[in-house]
ChimeraX commands (.cxc) that place a marker at each C-alpha (Angstrom):
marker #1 position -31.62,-32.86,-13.48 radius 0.5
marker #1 position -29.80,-35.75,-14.61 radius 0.5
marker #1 position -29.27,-34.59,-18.02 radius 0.5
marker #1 position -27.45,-31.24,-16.11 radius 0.5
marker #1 position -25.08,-33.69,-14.73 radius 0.5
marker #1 position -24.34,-35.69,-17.79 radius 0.5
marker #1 position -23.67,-32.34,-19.65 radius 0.5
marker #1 position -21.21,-31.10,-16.95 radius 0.5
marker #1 position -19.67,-34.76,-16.47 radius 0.5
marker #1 position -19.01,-34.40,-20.30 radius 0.5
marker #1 position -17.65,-30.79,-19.88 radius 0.5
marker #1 position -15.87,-30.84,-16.84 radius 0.5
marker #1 position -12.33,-32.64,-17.92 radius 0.5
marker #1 position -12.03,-29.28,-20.68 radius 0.5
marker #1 position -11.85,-27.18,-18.22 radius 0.5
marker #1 position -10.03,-29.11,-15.84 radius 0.5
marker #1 position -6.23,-27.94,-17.48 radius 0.5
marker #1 position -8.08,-24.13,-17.34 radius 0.5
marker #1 position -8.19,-24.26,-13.66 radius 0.5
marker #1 position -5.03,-26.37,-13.15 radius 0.5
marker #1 position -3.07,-23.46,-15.04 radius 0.5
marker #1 position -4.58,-20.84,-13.27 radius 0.5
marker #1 position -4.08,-22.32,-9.65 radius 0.5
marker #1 position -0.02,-22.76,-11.06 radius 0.5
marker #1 position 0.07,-18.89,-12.49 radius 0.5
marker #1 position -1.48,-18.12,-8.92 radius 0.5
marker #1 position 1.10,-19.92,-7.12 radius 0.5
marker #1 position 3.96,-18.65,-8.84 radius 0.5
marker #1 position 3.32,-14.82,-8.46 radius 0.5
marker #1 position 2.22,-15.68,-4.91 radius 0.5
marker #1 position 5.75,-16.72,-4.73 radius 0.5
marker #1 position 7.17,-14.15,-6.44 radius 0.5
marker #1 position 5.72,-11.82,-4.23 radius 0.5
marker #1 position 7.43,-13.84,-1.16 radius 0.5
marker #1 position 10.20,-13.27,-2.89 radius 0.5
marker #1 position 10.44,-9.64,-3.51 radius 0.5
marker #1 position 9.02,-9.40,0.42 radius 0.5
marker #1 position 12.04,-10.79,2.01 radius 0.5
marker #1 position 14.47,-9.45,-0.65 radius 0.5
marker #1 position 12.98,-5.53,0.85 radius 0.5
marker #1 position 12.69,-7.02,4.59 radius 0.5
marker #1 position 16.50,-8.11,4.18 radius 0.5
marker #1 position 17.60,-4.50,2.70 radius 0.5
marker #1 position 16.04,-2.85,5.66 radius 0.5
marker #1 position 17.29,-5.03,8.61 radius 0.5
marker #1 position 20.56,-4.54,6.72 radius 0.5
marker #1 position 19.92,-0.76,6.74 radius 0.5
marker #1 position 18.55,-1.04,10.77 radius 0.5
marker #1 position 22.05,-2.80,11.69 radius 0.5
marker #1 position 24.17,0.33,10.37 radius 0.5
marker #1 position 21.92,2.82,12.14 radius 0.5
marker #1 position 22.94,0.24,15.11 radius 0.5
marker #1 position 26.41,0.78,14.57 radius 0.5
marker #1 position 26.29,4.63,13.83 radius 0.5
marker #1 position 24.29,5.00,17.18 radius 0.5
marker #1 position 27.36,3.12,18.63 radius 0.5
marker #1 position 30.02,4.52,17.27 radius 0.5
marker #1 position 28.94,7.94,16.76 radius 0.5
marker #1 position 32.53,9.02,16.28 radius 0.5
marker #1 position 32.28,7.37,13.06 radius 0.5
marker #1 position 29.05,8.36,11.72 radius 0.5
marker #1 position 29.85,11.92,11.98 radius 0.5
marker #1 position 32.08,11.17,9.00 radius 0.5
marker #1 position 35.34,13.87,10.11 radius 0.5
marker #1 position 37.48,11.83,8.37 radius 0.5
marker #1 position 40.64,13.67,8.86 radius 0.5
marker #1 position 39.71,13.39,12.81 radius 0.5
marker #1 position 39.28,9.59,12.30 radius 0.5
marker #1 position 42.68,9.59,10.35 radius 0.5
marker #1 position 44.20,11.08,13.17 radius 0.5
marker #1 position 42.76,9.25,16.20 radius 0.5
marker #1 position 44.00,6.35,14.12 radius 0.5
marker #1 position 40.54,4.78,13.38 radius 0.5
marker #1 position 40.51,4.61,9.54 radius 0.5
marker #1 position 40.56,0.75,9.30 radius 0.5
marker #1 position 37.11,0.90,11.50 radius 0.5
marker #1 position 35.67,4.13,9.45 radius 0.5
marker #1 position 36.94,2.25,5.96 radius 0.5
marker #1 position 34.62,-0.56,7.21 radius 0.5
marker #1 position 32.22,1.04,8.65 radius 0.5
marker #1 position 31.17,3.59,5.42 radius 0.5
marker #1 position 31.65,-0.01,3.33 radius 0.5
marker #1 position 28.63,-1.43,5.91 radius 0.5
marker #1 position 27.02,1.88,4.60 radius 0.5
marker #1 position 27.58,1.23,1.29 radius 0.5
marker #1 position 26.38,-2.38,1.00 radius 0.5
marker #1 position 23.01,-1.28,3.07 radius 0.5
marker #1 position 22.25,1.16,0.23 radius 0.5
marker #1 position 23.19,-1.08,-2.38 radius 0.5
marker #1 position 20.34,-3.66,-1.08 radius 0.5
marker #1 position 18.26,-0.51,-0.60 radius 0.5
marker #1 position 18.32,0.34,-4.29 radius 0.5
marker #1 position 17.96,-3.07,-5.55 radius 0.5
marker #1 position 15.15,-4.55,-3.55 radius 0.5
marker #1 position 12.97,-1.61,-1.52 radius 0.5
marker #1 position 10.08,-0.20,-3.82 radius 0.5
marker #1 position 10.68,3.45,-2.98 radius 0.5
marker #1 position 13.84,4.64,-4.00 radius 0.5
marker #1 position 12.43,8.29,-4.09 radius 0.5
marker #1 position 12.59,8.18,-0.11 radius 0.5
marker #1 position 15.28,6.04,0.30 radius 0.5
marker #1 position 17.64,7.77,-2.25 radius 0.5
marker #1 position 17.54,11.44,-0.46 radius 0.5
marker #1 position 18.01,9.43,3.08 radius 0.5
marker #1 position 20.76,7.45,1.50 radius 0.5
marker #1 position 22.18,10.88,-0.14 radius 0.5
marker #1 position 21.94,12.67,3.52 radius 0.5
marker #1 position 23.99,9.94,4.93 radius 0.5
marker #1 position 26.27,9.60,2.07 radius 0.5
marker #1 position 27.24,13.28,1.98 radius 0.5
marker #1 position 28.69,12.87,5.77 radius 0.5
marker #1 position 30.82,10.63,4.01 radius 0.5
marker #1 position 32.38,13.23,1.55 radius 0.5
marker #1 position 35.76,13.67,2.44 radius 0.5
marker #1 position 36.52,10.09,2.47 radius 0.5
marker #1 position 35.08,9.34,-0.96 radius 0.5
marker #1 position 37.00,12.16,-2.13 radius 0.5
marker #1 position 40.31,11.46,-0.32 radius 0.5
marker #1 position 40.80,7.99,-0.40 radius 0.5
marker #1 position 42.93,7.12,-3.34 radius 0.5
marker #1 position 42.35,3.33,-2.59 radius 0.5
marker #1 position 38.66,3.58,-2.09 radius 0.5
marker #1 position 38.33,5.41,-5.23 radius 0.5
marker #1 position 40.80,3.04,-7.01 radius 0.5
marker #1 position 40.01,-0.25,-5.93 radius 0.5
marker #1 position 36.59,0.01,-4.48 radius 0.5
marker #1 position 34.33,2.32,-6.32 radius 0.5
marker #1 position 34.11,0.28,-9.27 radius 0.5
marker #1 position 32.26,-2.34,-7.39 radius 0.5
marker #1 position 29.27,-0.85,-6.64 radius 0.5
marker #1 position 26.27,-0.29,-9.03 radius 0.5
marker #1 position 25.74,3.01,-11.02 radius 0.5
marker #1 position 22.85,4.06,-8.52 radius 0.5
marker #1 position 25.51,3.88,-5.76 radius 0.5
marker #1 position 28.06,5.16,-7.89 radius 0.5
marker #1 position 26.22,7.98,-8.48 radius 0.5
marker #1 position 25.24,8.59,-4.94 radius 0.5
marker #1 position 28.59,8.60,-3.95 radius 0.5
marker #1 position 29.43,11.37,-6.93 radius 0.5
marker #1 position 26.76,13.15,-5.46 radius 0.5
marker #1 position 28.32,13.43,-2.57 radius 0.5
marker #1 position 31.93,14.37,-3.70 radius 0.5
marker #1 position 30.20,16.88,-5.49 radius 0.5
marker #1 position 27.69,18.03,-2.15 radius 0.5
marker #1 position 31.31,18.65,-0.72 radius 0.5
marker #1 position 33.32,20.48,-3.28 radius 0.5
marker #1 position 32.81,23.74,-1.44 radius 0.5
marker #1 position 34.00,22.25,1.63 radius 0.5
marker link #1:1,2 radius 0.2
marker link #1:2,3 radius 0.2
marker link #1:3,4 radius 0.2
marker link #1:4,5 radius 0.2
marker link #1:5,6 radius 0.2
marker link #1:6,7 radius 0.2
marker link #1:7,8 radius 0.2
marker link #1:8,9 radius 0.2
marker link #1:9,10 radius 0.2
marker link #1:10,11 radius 0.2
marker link #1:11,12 radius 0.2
marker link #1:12,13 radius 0.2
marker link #1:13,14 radius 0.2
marker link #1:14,15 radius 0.2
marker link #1:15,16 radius 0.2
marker link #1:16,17 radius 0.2
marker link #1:17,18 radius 0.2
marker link #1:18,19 radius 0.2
marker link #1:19,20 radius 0.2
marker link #1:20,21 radius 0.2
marker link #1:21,22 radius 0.2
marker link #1:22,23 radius 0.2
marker link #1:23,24 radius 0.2
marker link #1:24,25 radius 0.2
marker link #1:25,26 radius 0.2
marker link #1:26,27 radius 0.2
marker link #1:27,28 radius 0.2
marker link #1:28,29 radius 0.2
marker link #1:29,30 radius 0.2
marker link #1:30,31 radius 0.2
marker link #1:31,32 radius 0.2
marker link #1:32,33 radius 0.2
marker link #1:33,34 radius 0.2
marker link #1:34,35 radius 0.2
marker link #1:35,36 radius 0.2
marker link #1:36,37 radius 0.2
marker link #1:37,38 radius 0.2
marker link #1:38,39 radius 0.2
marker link #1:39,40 radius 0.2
marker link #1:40,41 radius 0.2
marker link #1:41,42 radius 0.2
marker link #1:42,43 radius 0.2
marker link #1:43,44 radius 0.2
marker link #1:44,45 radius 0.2
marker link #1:45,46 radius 0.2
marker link #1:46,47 radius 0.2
marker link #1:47,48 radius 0.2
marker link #1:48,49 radius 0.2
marker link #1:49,50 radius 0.2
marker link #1:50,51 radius 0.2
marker link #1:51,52 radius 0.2
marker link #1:52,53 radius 0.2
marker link #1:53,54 radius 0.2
marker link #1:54,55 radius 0.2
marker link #1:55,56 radius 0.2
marker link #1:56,57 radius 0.2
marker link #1:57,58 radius 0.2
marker link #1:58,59 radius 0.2
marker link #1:59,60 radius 0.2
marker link #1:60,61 radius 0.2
marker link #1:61,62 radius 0.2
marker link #1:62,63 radius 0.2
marker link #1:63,64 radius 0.2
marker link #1:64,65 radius 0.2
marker link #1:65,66 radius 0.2
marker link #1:66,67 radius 0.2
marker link #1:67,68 radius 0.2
marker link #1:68,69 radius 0.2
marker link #1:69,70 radius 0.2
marker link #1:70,71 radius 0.2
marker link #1:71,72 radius 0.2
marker link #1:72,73 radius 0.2
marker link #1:73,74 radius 0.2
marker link #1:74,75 radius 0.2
marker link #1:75,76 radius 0.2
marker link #1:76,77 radius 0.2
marker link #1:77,78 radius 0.2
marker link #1:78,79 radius 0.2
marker link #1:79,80 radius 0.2
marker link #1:80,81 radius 0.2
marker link #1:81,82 radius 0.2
marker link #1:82,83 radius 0.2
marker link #1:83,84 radius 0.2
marker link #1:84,85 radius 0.2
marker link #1:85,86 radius 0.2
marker link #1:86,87 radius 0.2
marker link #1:87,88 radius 0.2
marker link #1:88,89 radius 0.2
marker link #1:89,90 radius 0.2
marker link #1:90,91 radius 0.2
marker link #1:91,92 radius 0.2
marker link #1:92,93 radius 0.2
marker link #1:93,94 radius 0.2
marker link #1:94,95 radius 0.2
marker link #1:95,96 radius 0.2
marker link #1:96,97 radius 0.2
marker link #1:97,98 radius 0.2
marker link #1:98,99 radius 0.2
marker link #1:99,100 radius 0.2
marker link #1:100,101 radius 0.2
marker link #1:101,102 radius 0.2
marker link #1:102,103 radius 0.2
marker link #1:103,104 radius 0.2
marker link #1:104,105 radius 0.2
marker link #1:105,106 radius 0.2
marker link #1:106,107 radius 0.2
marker link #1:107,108 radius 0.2
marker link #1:108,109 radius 0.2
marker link #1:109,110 radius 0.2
marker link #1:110,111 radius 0.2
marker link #1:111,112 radius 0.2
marker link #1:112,113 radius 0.2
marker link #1:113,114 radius 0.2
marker link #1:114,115 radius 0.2
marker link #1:115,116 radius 0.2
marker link #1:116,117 radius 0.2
marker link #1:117,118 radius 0.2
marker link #1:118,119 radius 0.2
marker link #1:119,120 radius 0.2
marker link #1:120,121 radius 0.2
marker link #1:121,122 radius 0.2
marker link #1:122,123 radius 0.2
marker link #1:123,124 radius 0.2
marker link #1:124,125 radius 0.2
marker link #1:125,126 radius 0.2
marker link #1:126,127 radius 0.2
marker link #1:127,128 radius 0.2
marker link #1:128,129 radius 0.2
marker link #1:129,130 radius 0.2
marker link #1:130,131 radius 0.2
marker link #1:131,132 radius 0.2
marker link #1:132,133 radius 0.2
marker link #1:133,134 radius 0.2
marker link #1:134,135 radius 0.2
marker link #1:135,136 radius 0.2
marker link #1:136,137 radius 0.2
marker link #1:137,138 radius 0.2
marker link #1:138,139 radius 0.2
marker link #1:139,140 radius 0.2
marker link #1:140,141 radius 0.2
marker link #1:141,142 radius 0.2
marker link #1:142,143 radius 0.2
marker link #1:143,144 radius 0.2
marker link #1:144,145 radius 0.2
marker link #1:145,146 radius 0.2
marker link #1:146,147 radius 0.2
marker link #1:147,148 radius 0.2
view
């Protein structure tokens, strides 16, 4: 029995750095993980406080922009499709299934239409600051209205 010992005693320290650097790989993908966690929570509380303010202003969800042009709200609507915007920018960058999200974020974006596709200054100044998924859901939508 005491011979068991001595042979572990005289083992033990090699395998000490093993264990050390597993219980540090552990730690960091633990954190990692975290990470990505709150990064997707974030996205979809930011995505839960626009459905807030489309329930509450449904005048500007409905996305008649030349009605909102002429009841003189287009400095609320401007805002309120750029709240859209940012929400599905943190959708596409941190929430694992863009699959799902992308066709809700398409539905919503195609309300949208006639703004993207009216507004010189959006499309001058503002477009170009989004990613290419947004980008490209916003050319979606132009396009989803062309007939319209």
């Amino acid at each position: 029995m005491w011979q068991f010992a001595k042979d572990w005693a005289q083992i033990a320290p090699g395998f000490t750095p093993v264990v050390a650097l597993f219980a540090v790989l552990l730690a960091w993908r633990q954190l990692a993980l975290n990470r990505a966690n709150q990064r997707e929570t974030t996205a979809k509380a930011t995505f839960r406080e626009y459905l807030k303010l489309a329930v509450q202003y449904p005048e500007l969800s409905a996305g008649n922009y030349e009605t909102v042009v002429k009841d003189g709200n287009l400095e609320r609507y401007e805002w309120f499709v750029g709240y859209f915007l940012w929400a599905a920018e943190e959708l596409f960058e941190f929430a694992p299934s863009e699959a799902v999200w992308g066709r809700n974020l398409q539905m919503l974006a195609d309300y949208h239409c006639a703004y993207f596709k009216n507004s010189s200054d959006f499309m001058a100044k503002e477009f170009g600051t989004y990613s290419a998924k947004t980008q490209a859901l916003i050319k979606r939508a132009i396009a989803s209205g062309a007939g319209s």
